[in-house]
C-alpha positions in Angstrom: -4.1 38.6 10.8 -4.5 36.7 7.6 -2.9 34.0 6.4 -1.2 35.5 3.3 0.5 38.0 6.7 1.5 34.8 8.3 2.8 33.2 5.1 5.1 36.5 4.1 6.4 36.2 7.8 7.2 32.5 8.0 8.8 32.9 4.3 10.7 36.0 5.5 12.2 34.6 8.6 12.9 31.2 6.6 10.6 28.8 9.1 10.5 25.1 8.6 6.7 23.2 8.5 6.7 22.8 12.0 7.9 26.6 13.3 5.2 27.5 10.2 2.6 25.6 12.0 3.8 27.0 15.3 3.6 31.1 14.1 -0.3 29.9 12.9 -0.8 28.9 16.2 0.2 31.3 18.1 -2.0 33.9 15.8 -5.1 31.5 16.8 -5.4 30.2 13.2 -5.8 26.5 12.2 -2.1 25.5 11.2 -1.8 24.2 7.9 -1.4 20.5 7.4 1.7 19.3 8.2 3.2 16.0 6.2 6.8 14.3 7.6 8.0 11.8 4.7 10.3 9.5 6.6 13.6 9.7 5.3 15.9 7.0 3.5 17.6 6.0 6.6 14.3 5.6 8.7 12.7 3.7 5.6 16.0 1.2 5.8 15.6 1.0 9.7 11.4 0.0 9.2 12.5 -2.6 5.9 15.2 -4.0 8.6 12.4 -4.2 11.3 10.1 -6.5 8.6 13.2 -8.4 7.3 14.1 -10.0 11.4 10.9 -10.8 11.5 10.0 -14.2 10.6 5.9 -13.7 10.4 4.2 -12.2 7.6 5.6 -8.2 7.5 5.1 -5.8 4.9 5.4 -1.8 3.9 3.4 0.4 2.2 3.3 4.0 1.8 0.7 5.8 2.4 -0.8 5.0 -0.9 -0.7 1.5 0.0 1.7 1.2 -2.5 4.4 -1.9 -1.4 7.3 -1.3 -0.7 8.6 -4.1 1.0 7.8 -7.8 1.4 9.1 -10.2 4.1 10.0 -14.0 3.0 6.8 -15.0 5.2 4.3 -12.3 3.6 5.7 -13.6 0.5 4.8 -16.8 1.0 1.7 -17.0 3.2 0.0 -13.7 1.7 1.4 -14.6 -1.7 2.7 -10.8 -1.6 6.0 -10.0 -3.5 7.5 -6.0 -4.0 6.2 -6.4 -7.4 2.9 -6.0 -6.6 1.9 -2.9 -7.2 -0.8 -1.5 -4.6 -1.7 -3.7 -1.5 -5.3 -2.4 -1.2 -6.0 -3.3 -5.2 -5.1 -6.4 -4.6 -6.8 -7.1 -1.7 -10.0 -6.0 -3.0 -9.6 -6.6 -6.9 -7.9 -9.9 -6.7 -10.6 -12.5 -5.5 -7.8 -15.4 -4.0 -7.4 -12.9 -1.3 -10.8 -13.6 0.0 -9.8 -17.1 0.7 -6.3 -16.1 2.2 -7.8 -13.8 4.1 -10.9 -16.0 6.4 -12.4 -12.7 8.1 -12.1 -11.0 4.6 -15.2 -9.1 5.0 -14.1 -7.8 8.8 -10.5 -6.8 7.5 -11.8 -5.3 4.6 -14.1 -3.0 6.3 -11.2 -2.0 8.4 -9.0 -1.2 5.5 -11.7 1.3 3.8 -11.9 3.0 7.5 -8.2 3.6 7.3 -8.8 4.7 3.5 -11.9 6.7 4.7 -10.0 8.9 7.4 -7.1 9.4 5.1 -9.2 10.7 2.5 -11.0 13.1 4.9 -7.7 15.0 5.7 -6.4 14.7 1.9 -9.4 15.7 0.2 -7.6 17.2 -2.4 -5.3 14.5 -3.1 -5.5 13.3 -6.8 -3.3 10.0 -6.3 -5.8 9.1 -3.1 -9.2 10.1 -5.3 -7.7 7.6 -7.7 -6.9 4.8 -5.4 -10.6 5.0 -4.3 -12.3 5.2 -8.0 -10.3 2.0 -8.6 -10.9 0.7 -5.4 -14.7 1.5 -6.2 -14.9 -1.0 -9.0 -15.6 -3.4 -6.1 -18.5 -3.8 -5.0 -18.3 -4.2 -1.5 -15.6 -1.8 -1.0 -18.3 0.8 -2.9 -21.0 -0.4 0.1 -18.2 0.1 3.0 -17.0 3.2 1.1 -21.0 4.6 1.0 -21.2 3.9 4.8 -19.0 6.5 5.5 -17.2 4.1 8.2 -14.0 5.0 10.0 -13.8 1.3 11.5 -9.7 1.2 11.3 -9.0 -0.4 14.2 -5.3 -0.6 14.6 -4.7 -4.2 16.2 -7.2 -6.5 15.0 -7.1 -10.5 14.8 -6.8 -11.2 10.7 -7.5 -15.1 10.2 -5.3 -16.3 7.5 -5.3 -19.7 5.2 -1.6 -20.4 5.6 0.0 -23.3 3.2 1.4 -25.1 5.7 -1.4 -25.0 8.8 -4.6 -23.7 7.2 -6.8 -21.3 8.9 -4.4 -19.3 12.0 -5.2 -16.3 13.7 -2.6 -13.5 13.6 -3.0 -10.3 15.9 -2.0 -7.7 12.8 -1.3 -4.0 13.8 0.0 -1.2 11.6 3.4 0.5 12.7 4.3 3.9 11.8 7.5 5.9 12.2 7.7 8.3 14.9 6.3 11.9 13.3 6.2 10.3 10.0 2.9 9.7 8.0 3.9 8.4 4.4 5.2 5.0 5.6 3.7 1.5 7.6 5.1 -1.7 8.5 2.0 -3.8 8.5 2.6 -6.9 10.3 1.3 -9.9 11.5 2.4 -12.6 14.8 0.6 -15.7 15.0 -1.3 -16.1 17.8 -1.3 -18.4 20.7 
């Protein structure tokens, strides 16, 4: 069966991504890629999650585009939602490398997040973009020609606070259940 077959039948029988993906399955073809964009009510839910929190929280979508700054992000990370692109900052503005202490060890988890991204969107203009930007850096062009998928979710992220210098957060990335276009990166102080 070919996948044009497959398409007229999921088209003729009105299938949603998911039954779509099922149908392929069941014909013991490789699904086609499957995105879930969170909807408006889940995206207020996550911004209400990173507003009760009083450490640094922020979200991006999956562009790294923000979306959402918390008070403390705001004021520790010197973040606000009119920054544009999280990741363009972080590399392209150089005070981040003294907000960020491990800057080098956070960085080369970032481009492993970008890098696995990238390698199930290679067709993605807006994410080839991000990365020829991105690639104006120099070490994000060396992590980048490494090939590295270090993404590590949690991860310790040293950061030069205002009010008590140099503190170690545990930082994770939170995503919405079935949902890949949206992440509440945040980050609790630790002990």
């Amino acid at each position: 069966m070919s996948t044009a077959v497959l398409d007229s039948i999921s088209s003729a029988l009105a299938l949603d991504p998911v039954d779509r993906a099922h149908l392929y399955s069941l014909a013991d073809m490789n699904p086609p890629k499957i995105e879930f964009v969170a909807t408006e009510s889940e995206r207020r839910v996550l911004e209400h999650f990173a507003r009760a929190v009083r450490h640094p929280a922020f979200i991006v979508d999956k562009y790294w585009r923000i979306l959402y700054v918390n008070p403390s992000a705001s004021r520790i990370i010197r973040l606000d939602e009119s920054s544009a692109n999280f990741l363009e900052i972080f590399f392209l503005d150089r005070q981040y490398r003294d907000i960020y202490v491990n800057w080098d060890e956070v960085a080369e988890c970032f481009v492993g997040s970008l890098r696995i991204r990238a390698g199930t969107e290679s067709d993605d203009s807006e994410l080839a973009g991000l990365i020829g930007r991105l690639s104006s850096d120099r070490t994000f062009r060396s992590l980048w020609q490494r090939h590295s998928t270090a993404h590590r979710k949690a991860r310790v992220v040293t950061l030069r606070t205002p009010d008590a210098g140099a503190q170690n957060f545990d930082a994770t990335s939170l995503d919405l259940s079935g949902c890949d276009d949206i992440h509440l990166i945040g980050y609790l102080p630790r002990d």
